[in-house]
C-alpha positions in Angstrom: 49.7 20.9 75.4 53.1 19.7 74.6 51.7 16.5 73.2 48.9 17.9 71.3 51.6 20.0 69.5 53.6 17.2 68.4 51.0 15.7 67.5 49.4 18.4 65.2 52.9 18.7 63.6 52.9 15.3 62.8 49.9 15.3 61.2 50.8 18.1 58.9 53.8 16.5 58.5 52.0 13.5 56.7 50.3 15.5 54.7 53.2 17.3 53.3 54.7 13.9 52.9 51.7 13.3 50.4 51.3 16.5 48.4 55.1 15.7 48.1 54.9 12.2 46.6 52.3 13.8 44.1 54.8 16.4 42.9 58.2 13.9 43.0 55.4 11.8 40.8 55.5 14.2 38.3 58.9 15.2 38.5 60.5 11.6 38.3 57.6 9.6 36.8 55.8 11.8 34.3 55.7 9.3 30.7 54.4 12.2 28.4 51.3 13.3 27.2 49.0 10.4 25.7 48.4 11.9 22.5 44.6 11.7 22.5 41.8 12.8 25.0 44.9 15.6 26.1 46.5 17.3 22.9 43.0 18.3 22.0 42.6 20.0 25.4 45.2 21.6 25.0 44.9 22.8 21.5 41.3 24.0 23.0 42.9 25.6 25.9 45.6 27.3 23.4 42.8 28.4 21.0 40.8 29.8 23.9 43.8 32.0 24.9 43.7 33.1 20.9 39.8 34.3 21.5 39.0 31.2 19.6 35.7 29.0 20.2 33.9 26.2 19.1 30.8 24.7 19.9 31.1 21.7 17.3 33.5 19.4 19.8 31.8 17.7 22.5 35.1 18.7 24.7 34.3 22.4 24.4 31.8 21.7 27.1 34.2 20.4 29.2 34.7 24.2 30.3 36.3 24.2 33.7 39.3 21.9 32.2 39.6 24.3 29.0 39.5 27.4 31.4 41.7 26.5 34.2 44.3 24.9 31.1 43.9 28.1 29.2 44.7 30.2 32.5 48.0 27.8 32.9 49.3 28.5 29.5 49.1 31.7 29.9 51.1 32.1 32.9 53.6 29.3 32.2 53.8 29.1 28.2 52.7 25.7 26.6 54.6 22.9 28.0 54.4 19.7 30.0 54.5 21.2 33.7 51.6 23.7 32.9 49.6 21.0 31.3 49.8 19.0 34.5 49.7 22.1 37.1 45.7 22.3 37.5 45.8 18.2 38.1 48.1 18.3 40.2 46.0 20.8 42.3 43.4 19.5 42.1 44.4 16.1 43.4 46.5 17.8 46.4 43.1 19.2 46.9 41.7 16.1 47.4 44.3 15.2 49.7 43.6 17.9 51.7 39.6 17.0 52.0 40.8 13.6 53.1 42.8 14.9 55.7 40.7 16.9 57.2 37.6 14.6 57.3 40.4 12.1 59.4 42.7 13.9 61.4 40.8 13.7 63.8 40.7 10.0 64.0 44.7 9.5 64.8 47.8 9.7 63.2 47.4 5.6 61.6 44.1 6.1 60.5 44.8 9.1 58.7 47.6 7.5 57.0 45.8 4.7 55.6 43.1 6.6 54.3 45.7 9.0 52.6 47.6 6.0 51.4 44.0 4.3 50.0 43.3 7.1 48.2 46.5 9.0 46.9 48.5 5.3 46.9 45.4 3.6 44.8 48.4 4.0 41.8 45.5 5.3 39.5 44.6 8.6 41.3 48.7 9.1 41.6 48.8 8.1 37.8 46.3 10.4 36.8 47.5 13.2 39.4 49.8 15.4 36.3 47.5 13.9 33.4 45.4 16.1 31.2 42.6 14.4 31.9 39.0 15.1 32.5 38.8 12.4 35.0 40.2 14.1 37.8 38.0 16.9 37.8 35.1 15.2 38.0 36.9 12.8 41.0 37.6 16.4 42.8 34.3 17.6 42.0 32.8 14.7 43.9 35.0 14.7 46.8 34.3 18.4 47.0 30.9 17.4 47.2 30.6 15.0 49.9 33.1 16.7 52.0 30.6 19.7 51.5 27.5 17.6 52.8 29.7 16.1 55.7 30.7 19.5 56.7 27.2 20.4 57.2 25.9 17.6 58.6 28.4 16.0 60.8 30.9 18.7 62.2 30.2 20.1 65.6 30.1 23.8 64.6 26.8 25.0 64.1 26.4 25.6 60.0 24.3 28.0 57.4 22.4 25.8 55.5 21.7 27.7 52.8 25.3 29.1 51.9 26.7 25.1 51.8 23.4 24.1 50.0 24.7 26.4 47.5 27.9 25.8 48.2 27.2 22.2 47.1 25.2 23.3 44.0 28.6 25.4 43.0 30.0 21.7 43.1 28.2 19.5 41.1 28.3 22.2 38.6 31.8 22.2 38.6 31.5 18.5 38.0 29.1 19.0 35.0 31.1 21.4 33.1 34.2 19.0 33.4 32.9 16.1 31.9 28.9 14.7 31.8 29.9 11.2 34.0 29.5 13.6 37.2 25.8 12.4 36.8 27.0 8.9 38.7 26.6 10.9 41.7 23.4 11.4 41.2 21.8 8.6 42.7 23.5 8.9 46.0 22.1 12.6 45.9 18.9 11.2 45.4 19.6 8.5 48.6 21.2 11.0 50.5 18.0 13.8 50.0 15.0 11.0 50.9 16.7 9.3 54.1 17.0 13.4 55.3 13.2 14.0 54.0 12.2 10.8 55.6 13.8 11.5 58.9 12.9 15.7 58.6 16.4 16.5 58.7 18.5 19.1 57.0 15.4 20.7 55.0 17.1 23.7 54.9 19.9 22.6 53.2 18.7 19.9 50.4 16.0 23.5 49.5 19.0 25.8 49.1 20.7 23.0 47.3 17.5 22.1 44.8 16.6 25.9 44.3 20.5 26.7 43.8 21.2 24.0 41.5 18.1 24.6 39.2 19.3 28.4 39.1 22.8 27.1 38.1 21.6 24.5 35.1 18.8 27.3 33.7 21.5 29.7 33.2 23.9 27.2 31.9 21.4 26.7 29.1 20.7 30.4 28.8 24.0 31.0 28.2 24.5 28.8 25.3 20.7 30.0 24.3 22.6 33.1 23.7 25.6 32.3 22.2 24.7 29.5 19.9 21.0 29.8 19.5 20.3 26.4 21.2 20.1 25.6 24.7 20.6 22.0 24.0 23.8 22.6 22.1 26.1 20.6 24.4 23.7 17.8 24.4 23.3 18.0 20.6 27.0 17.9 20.0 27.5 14.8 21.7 24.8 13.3 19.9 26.5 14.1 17.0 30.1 13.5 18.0 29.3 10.3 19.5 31.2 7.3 17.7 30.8 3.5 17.8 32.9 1.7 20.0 33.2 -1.2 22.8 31.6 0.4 24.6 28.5 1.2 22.7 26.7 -1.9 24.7 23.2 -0.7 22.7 24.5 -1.1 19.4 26.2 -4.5 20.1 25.2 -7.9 21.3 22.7 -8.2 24.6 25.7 -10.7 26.1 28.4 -8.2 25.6 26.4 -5.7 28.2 25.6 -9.0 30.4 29.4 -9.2 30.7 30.5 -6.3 31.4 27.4 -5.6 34.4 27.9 -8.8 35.5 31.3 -9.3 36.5 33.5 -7.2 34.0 33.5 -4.3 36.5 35.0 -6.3 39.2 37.7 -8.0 36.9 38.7 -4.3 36.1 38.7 -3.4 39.6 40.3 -6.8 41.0 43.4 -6.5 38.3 44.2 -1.9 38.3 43.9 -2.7 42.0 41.1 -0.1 42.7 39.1 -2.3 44.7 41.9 -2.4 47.2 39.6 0.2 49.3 36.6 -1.5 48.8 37.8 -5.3 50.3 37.6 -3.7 53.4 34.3 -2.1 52.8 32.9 -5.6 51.4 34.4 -7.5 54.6 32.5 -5.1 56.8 28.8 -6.0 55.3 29.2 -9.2 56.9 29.0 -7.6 60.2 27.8 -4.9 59.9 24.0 -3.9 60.7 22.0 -2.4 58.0 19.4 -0.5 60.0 22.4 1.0 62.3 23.9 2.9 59.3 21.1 3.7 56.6 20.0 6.5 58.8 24.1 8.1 58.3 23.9 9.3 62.0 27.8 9.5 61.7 30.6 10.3 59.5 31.6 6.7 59.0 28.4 5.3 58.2 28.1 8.7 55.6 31.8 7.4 53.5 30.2 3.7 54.0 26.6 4.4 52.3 28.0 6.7 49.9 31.2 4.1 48.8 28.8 1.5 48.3 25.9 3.3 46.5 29.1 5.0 43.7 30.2 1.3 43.3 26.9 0.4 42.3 26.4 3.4 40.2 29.7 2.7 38.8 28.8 -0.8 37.9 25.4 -0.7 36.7 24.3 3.0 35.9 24.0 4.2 32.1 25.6 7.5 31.0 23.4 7.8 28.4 19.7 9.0 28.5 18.5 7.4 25.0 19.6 4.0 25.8 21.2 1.7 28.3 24.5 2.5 28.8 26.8 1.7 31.1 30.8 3.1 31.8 33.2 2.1 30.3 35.7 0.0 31.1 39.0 2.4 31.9 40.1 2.8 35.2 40.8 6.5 35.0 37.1 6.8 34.5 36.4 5.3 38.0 38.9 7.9 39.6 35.7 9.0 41.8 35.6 6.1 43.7 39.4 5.7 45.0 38.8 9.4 47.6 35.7 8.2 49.0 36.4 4.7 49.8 39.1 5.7 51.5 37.8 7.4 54.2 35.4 4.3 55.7 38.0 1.4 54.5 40.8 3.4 56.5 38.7 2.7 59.8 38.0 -0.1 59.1 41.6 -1.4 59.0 42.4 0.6 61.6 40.0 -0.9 64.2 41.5 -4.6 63.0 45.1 -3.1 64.1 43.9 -1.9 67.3 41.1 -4.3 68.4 41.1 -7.0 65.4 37.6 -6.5 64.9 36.8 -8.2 61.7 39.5 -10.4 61.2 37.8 -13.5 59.3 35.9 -11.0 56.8 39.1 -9.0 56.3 41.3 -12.1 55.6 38.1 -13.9 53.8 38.0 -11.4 51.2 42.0 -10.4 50.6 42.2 -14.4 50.3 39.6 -14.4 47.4 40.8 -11.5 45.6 44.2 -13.0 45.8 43.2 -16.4 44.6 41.1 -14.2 41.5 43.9 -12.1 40.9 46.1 -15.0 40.7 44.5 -16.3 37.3 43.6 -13.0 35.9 46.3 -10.8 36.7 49.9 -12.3 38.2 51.3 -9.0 38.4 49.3 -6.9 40.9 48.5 -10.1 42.6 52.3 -10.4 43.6 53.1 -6.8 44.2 49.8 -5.7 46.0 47.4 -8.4 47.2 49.9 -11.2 48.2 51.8 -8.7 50.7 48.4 -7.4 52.3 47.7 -10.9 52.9 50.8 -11.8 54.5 50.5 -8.6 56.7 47.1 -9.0 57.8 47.9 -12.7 58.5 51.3 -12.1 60.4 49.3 -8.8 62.5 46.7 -11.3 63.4 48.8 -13.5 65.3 51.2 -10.8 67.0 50.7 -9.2 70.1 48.9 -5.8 70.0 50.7 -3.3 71.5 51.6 0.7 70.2 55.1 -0.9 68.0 52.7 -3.2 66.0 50.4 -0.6 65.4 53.5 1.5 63.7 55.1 -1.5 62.5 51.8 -2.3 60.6 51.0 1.5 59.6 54.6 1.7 57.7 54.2 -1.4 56.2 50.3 -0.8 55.0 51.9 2.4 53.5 54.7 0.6 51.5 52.6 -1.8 50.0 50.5 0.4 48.6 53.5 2.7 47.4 55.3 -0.1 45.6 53.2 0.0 42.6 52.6 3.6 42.0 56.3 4.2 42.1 57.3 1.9 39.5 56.9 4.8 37.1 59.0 6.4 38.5 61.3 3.4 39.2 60.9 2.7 35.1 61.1 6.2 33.9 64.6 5.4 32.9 63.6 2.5 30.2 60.9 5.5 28.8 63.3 8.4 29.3 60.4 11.0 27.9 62.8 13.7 28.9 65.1 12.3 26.5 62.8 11.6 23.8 61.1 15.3 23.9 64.7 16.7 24.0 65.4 14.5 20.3 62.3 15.7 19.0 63.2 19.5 19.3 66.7 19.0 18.7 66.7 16.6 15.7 63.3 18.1 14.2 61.7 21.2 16.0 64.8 23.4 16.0 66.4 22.1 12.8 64.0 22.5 9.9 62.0 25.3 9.0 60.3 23.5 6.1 59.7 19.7 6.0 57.1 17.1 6.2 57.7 15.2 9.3 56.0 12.0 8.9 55.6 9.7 12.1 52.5 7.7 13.4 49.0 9.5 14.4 50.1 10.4 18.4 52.9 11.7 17.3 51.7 14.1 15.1 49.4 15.6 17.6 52.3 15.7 20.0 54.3 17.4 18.1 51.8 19.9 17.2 51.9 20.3 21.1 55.9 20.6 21.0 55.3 23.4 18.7 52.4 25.5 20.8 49.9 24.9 17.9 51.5 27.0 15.4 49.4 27.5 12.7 52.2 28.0 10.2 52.6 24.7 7.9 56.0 25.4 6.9 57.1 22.3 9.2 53.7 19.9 9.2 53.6 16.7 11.0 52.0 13.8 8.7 50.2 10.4 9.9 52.7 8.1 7.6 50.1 5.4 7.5 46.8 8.7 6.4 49.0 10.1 3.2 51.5 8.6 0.5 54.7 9.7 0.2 54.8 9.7 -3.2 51.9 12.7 -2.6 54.4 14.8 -0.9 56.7 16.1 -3.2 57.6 20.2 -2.2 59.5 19.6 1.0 62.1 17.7 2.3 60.6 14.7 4.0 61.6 13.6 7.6 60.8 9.9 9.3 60.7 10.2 12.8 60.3 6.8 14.5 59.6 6.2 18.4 58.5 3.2 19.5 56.5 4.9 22.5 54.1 6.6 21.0 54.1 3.8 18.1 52.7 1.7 21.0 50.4 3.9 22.0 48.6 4.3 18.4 48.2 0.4 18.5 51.1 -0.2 16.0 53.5 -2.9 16.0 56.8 -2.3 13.8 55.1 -4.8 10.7 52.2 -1.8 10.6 55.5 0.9 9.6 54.8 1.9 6.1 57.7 0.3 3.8 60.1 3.2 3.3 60.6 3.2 7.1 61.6 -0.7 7.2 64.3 -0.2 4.4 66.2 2.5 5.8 69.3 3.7 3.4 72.6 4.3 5.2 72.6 7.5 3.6 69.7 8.3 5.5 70.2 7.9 8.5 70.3 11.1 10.9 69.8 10.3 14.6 69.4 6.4 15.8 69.1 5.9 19.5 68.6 2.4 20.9 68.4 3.3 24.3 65.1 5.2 24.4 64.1 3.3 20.9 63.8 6.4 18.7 65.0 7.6 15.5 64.9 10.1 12.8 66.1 9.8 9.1 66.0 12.4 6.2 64.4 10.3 3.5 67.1 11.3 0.7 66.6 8.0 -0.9 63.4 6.1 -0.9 62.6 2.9 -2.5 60.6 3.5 -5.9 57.6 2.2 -5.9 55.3 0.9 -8.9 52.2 -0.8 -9.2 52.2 -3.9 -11.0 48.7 -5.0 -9.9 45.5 -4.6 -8.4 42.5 -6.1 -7.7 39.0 -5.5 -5.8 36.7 -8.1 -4.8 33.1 -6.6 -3.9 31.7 -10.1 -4.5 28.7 -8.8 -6.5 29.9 -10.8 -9.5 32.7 -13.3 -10.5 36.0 -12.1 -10.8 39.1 -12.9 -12.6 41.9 -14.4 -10.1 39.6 -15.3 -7.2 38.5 -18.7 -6.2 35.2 -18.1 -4.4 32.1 -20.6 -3.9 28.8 -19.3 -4.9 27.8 -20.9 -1.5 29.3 -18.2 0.5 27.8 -15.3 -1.5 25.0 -13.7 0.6 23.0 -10.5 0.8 21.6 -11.0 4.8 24.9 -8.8 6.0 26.5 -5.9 3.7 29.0 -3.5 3.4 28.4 -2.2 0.0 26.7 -3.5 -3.0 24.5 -6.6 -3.2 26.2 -9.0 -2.0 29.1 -9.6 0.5 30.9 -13.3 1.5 30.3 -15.2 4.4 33.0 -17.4 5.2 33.5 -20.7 7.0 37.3 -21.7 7.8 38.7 -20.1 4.7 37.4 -17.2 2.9 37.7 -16.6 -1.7 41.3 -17.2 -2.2 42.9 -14.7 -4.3 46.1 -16.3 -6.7 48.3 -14.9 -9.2 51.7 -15.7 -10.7 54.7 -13.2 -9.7 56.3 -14.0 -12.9 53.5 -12.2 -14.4 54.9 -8.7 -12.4 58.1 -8.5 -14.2 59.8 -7.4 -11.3 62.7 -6.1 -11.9 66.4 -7.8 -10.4 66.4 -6.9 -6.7 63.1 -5.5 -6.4 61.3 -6.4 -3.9 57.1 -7.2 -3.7 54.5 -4.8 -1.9 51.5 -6.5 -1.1 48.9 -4.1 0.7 45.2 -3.7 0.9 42.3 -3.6 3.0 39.0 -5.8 3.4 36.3 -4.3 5.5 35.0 -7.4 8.3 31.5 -7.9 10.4 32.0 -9.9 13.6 29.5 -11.3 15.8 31.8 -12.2 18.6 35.6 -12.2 19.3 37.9 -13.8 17.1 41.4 -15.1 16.2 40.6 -14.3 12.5 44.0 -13.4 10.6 44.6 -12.5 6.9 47.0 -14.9 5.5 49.3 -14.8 2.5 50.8 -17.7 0.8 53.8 -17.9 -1.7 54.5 -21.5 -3.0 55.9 -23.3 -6.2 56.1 -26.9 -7.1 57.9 -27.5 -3.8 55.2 -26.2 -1.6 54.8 -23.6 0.5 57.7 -21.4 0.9 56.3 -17.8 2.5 53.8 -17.6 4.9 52.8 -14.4 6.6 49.5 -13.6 8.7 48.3 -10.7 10.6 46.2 -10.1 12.9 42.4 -8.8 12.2 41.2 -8.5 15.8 42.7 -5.0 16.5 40.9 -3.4 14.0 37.9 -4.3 15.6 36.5 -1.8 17.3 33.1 -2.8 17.8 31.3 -6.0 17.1 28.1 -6.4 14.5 29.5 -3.9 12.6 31.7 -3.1 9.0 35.5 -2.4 10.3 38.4 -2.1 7.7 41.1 -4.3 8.1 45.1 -2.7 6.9 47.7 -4.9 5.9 50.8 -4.8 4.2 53.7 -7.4 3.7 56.8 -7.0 2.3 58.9 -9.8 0.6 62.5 -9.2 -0.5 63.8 -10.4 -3.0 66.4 -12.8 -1.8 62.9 -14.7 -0.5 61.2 -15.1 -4.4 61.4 -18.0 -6.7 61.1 -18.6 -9.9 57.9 -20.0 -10.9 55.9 -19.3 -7.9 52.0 -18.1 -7.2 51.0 -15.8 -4.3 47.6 -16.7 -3.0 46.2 -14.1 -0.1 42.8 -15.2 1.4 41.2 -14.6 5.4 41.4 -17.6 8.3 38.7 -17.8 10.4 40.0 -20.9 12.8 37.4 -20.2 15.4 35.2 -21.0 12.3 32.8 -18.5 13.5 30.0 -16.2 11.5 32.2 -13.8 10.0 31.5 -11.9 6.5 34.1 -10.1 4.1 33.4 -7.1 1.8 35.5 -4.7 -0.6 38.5 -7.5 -0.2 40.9 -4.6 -2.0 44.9 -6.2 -2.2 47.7 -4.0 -4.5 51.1 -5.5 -5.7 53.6 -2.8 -5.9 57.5 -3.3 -7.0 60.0 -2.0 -4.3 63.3 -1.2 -6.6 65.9 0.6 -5.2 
């Protein structure tokens, strides 16, 4: 009895150890909101608490997150720790499922299947997010520890309460975000092998009739409020934006790619497929007839892991065309519970019995040799230590030390890389940055444009609970002009952070933020890269110049071959310009400016592109006199690219001070295409500006 105690306490124990590491996560390891996907949750949430709705954003279906974020802000205020309290419950809920489906199967099986799952860095990552994700990674957990409850533990159940029950949580799923129906295939496996063995009846009835009842008045109820039952589906439709991931609207090779073996490269290198190496290894053994029947609990996790990676991989999200997920790790948060559970016993019966040793170290020695090339990093600090320790534990006696020995050291492999967050926290210092942003610009104006990059803004419209009062408004420096702004006292708040996260590299700043007066300077911290300046004195700007190529007909200044006019591919217009190496050059004398002594040249513009494929294209400007060349300055195109075989436009700006100009000297700006692939150029838009001070 004695033993039994101890041994109860020791499993609680772990699993306080866990829901610990997911708060000391947050608390020592939390980076800040994103600025995307989350401040418009949370603006929704806020809004809901204001009695405000709307049915024209496809994340106002995403109900359960708005609710149960709403709910938080009202208890706790708007801030950071009640943003990430219902994930964070959530995910120790899930911790919770997982231990009680193992408990039962020792104390080292149940910590690797808690370290699989809650150590898989992206379930930990995700754990205090504002994030959709982890609701629908709950809702299937919820789900399948639901069916397992009712099919595999001892006590006699009522199948139509958990038939319900299970109904409840797919719906939960639904309203948290529409990639819940990736489940739906194994709930389609796991229904016919119970009608084809006349098993469980009962149950998949209550659960058909219940969730039919639960869909019919979900549509009634928007019926009734917006006068469409469709209206979530509708929204969508018309919310829905191209991207990389639109596979229908791009090239046929682009959606080869990514169902043939971009899946696995995303698994292989975020180190979610840690789980399923031990699943794989296990096929080779393993016999099919024995387990497609699921006449236990392991075969159950085993079918169901291997039937979501599929769905994963190859299923489309989309009903009009063929669509698969995409590629972002937190949207595969589903997987990393389930997995878990089989994988854990499977690397538990190599530690006690060394049942599968080959298989085991066959695969870890393949994904090691993959990760190798592809991604250094997690090869290093994750699959090159599992290899070593399932090598070194093959060789070594078994006995009950190795079995602990191997247990601890499973667990701090796995732990390394979700703690280096929390290890790196210092170099991000969020705490420090949020503390500069309400001491520096929150609390000290009451009236001022705050210009800073497009996260930030939303951020800070966070910072400041969604105030609806624009006496202090947060502008997108690269969306307005300065010269626009004129009423207010204008504020530059730089942090390179959030910079990052917009896709912005410090050439992208707009030009009054790269020549900061000493007189403007207000706050400058190196050591968390952020600053804020009072723009007293800006540079004054004047436009000596400008010019717009829509290549419908010849142009002054622009050296273009009739050749590479075409009408098969445009923008705008009649015509557009397919290139070769170089695209029309465009060339002008700065002499002609007049720039004044110790002004400095503005070049910026924009030319819209249509790739077929990737590309190293970059736009190029030139300034050279009789001596040659002098100036040369490219930037990149690709990054604008958000989808291929369509019209992107292409920002650039450069700067030249005037130290760098000579007398006599031409500017030429034109578009390299070194990969000399089918690329074509349209509204090619460049404006010369003098920069006096």
């Amino acid at each position: 009895m004695l033993q039994k105690r101890n041994r109860t306490l020791l499993e609680y124990l772990t699993l306080l150890s866990f829901i610990l590491l997911i708060v000391i996560y947050h608390v020592f390891g939390y980076v800040g909101p994103f600025g995307f996907d989350d401040m418009i949750y949370a603006e929704m949430a806020n809004n809901l608490n204001k009695g405000i709705i709307v049915y024209h954003h496809h994340f106002s279906y995403r109900i359960v997150l708005i609710y149960f974020t709403s709910i938080s802000y009202q208890l706790f205020g708007i801030n950071d720790h009640a943003s990430a309290l219902p994930s964070m419950i959530l995910a120790i809920s899930i911790v919770i499922m997982i231990f009680d489906i193992t408990r039962k199967k020792g104390l080292s099986q149940l910590i690797m299947a808690l370290s699989l799952s809650t150590l898989s860095y992206w379930l930990l990552f995700y754990s205090d997010k504002l994030s959709a994700d982890i609701y629908v990674a709950f809702s299937t957990m919820l789900s399948l520890y639901i069916i397992h409850k009712y099919k595999y533990d001892s006590k006699k159940r009522n199948p139509i309460m958990y038939g319900v029950a299970l109904s409840f949580s797919l719906l939960f799923g639904f309203t948290s975000k529409g990639t819940i129906i990736l489940l739906l295939p194994l709930v389609g496996y796991l229904i016919l092998t119970d009608i084809i063995l006349k098993k469980n009846t009962k149950f998949w009835g209550a659960f058909v009739i219940g969730t039919v009842s639960l869909l019919a008045s979900y549509f009634l109820v928007f019926e009734l409020l917006t006068g469409n039952f469709a209206m979530r589906f509708d929204t969508i439709s018309q919310n829905g934006y191209l991207n990389r991931c639109s596979y229908d609207l791009q090239p046929t090779i682009l959606l080869l790619k990514r169902i043939s073996f971009q899946f696995i490269n995303l698994a292989t290198s975020s180190g979610m497929l840690t789980g399923y190496l031990f699943v794989f290894a296990y096929l080779f053994r393993m016999k099919i007839k024995r387990y497609i029947k699921l006449n236990n609990s392991f075969s159950f996790f085993f079918v169901s892991s291997i039937i979501l990676f599929l769905s994963a991989n190859f299923m489309s999200i989309s009903y009009k065309a063929y669509v698969p997920m995409c590629l972002d790790p937190r949207h595969f948060l589903f997987l990393l519970p389930i997995v878990a559970i089989p994988s854990s016993k499977i690397v538990h019966d190599f530690v006690i019995e060394r049942k599968g040793l080959i298989a085991i170290f066959s695969a870890l020695l393949g994904v090691s040799i993959l990760s190798y090339y592809t991604q250094f990093d997690v090869f290093k600090k994750l699959y090159l230590p599992l290899l070593i320790l399932f090598g070194l534990f093959s060789v070594v006696k078994k006995t009950l030390k190795t079995q602990i020995a191997f247990t601890f050291l499973f667990f701090v492999i796995l732990l390394y890389r979700p703690m280096q967050p929390v290890i790196s926290n210092s170099s991000v210092n969020y705490n420090a940055q949020k503390l500069a942003a309400h001491q520096y610009v929150l609390n000290r104006y009451t009236s001022a444009y705050v210009l800073t990059n497009k996260v930030q803004t939303r951020i800070f419209n966070y910072y400041n609970e969604f105030k609806t009062d624009k006496s202090l408004t947060f502008v997108d420096y690269q969306a307005l002009d300065i010269d626009t702004l004129t009423d207010k006292q204008k504020v530059l708040f730089l942090n390179w952070r959030t910079e990052s996260l917009t896709g912005l590299t410090r050439g992208d700043l707009p030009y009054y933020a790269k020549n900061i007066s000493s007189q403007n300077i207000d706050f400058e911290n190196e050591a968390i890269n952020l600053a804020v300046y009072e723009l007293n004195d800006v540079p004054k700007k004047r436009k000596v110049l400008s010019t717009l190529n829509t290549f419908d007909f010849p142009i002054k200044k622009w050296e273009m071959d009739s050749a590479d006019i075409t009408n098969a591919i445009v923008y705008r217009g009649e015509f557009s310009c397919k290139i070769r190496k170089y695209s029309p050059v465009f060339e002008t004398s700065i002499d002609s400016f007049n720039l004044k002594p110790r002004a400095d040249l503005l070049i910026s513009g924009k030319v819209f592109c249509y790739y077929k494929e990737e590309t190293k294209t970059k736009l190029v400007l030139s300034i050279e006199d009789t001596s040659g060349c002098y100036v040369w300055k490219a930037k990149k195109i690709s990054k604008y690219l958000t989808a291929y075989e369509n019209w992107w436009g292409a920002r650039y700006v450069f700067q030249i001070k005037s130290t760098e100009l000579k007398p006599s000297s031409v500017v030429k700006i034109y578009v390299l295409n070194p990969d000399v692939h089918d690329i074509y150029l349209d509204d090619f838009k460049i404006d010369f500006f003098e920069l006096s001070y």
